[in-house]
N, C-alpha and C positions, 0 to 999 in steps of 0.2 A: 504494500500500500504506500503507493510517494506522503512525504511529508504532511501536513496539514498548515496553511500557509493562513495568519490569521487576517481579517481586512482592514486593510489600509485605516478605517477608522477605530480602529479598536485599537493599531500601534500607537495612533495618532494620541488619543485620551491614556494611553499605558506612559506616553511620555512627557505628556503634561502632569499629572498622575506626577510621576519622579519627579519632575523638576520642581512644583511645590513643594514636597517634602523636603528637598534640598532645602528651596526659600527659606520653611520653618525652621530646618536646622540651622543654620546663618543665623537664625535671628534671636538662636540660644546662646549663640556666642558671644563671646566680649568684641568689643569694639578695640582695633589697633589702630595710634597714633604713629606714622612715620615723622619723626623730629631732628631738626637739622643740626648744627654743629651752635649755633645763635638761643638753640631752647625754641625754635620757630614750628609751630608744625606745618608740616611741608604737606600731608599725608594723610586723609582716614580709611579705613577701610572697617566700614560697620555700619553702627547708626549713625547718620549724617546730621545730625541736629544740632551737635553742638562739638567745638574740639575740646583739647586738650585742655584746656584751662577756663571753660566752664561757658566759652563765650559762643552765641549763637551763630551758625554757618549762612541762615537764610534758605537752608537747603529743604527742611521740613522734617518732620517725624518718619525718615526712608532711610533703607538699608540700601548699600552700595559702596562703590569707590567714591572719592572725590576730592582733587588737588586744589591748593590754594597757588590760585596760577593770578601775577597781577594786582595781588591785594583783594582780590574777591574769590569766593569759594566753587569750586565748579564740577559738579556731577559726571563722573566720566562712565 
């Protein structure tokens, strides 16, 4: 009997499916500050809301990347 090959919409939601659950994992994590040689943070990788020293990004209550490029904070 060949394989059983399942359809295209059922991969489709099995993959979205994972990558949510990645999301929720992410967002049990701790938030990393990347900080320069100045005490600057250059760097977050987490909740974007606020850096290292308490002061707010403008970026929102969202998980993600985002460098302070230019003096303003930017979602990558």
């Amino acid at each position: 009997m060949p394989p059983y090959q399942q359809p295209s919409q059922a991969w489709l939601g099995q993959q979205l499916a994972a990558m949510q659950q990645q999301i929720q994992q992410l967002k049990t994590q701790h938030t990393t500050y990347v900080i320069d040689g100045n005490s600057v943070c250059q760097a977050i990788i987490g909740n974007l809301q606020y850096d290292n020293a308490g002061n707010a990004t403008g970026l929102g209550n969202v998980w993600g990347l985002a460098s302070f490029k230019t003096g303003v904070w930017i979602r990558l």
